[in-house]
C-alpha positions as CSV (number, residue, x, y, z in Angstrom):
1,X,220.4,39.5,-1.1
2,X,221.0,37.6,1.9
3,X,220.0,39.2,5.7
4,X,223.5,39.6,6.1
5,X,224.3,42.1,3.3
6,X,220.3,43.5,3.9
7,X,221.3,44.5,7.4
8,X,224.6,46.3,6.6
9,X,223.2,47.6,3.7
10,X,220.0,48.9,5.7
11,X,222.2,50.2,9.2
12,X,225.0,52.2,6.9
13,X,222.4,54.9,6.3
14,X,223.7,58.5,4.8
15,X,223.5,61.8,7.3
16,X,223.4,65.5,6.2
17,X,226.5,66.2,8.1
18,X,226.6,69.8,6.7
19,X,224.3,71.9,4.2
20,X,225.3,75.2,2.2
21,X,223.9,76.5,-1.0
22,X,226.1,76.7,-3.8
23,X,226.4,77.1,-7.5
24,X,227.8,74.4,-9.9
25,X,228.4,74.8,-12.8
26,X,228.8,71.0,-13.4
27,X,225.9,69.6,-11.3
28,X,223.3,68.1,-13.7
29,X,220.5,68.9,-10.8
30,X,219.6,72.2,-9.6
31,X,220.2,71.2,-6.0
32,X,222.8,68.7,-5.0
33,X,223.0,66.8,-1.6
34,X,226.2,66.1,-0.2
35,X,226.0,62.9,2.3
36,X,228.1,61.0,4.3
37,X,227.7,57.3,5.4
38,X,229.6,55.1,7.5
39,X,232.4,54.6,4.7
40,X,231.8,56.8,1.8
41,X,231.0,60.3,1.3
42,X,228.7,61.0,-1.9
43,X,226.4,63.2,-3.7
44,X,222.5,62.6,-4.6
45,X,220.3,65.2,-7.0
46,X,217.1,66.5,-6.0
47,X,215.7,64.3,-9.0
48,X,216.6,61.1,-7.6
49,X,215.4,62.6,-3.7
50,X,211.4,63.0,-5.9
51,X,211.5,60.1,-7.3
52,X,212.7,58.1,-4.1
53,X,209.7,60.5,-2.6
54,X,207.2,59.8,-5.5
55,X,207.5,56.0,-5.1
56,X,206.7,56.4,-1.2
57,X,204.1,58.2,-2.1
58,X,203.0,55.5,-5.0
59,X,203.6,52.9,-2.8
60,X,201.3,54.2,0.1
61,X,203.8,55.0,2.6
62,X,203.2,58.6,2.5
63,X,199.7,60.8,1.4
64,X,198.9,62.0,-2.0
65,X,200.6,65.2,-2.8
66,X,198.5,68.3,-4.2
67,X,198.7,68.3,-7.7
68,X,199.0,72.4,-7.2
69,X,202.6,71.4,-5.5
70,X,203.5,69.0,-8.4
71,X,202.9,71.6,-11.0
72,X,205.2,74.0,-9.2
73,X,207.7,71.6,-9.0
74,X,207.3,70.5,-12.3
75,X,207.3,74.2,-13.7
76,X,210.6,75.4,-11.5
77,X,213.0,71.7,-12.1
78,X,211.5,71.0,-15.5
79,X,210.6,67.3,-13.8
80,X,208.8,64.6,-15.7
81,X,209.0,62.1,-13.1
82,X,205.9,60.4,-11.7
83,X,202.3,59.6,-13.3
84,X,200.2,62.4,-11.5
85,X,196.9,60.2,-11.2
86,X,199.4,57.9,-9.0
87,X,200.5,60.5,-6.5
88,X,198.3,63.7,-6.2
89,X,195.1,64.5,-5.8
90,X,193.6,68.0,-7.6
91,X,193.6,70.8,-4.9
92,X,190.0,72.5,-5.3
93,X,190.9,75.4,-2.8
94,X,194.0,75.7,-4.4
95,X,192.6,76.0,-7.8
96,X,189.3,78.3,-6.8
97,X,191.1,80.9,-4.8
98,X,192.7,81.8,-8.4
């Protein structure tokens, strides 16, 4: 890619321009975001929002996650997305207070 197409690619960045909770019958994600850039208007799944926050986090641009948070996630979206080891650490307190 030249600089060019990396700069318009990198300054036409998506807003949440409005968010409501709704049910849909046809959405293949439990939660759907609907965005907005400088031309297009769009929808991304919570999926593809943990795994763009699971490579971050893989990557060393964000901290480790609690392993505890993972599991919840994991148990309410049914998610298979990321090796734990890679982005969570196991939450003693978490796990001792049960």
């Amino acid at each position: 890619m030249d600089t060019s197409e990396t700069k318009e690619i990198f300054f036409n960045r998506a807003e949440v321009e409005k968010a409501e909770h709704i049910n849909c019958d046809n959405c293949f994600d439990p939660v759907v975001f609907m965005l907005k850039d400088k031309e297009h208007e769009f929808s991304i799944g919570l999926e593809t929002i943990l795994k763009c926050l699971f490579f971050a986090v893989e990557k060393g641009d964000l901290p480790k996650l609690p392993s505890s948070w993972l599991k919840q996630v994991h148990q309410y979206y049914r998610t298979t997305l990321a090796n734990e080891e890679d982005i969570c650490y196991y939450d003693y307190e978490y796990y001792n207070k049960k």
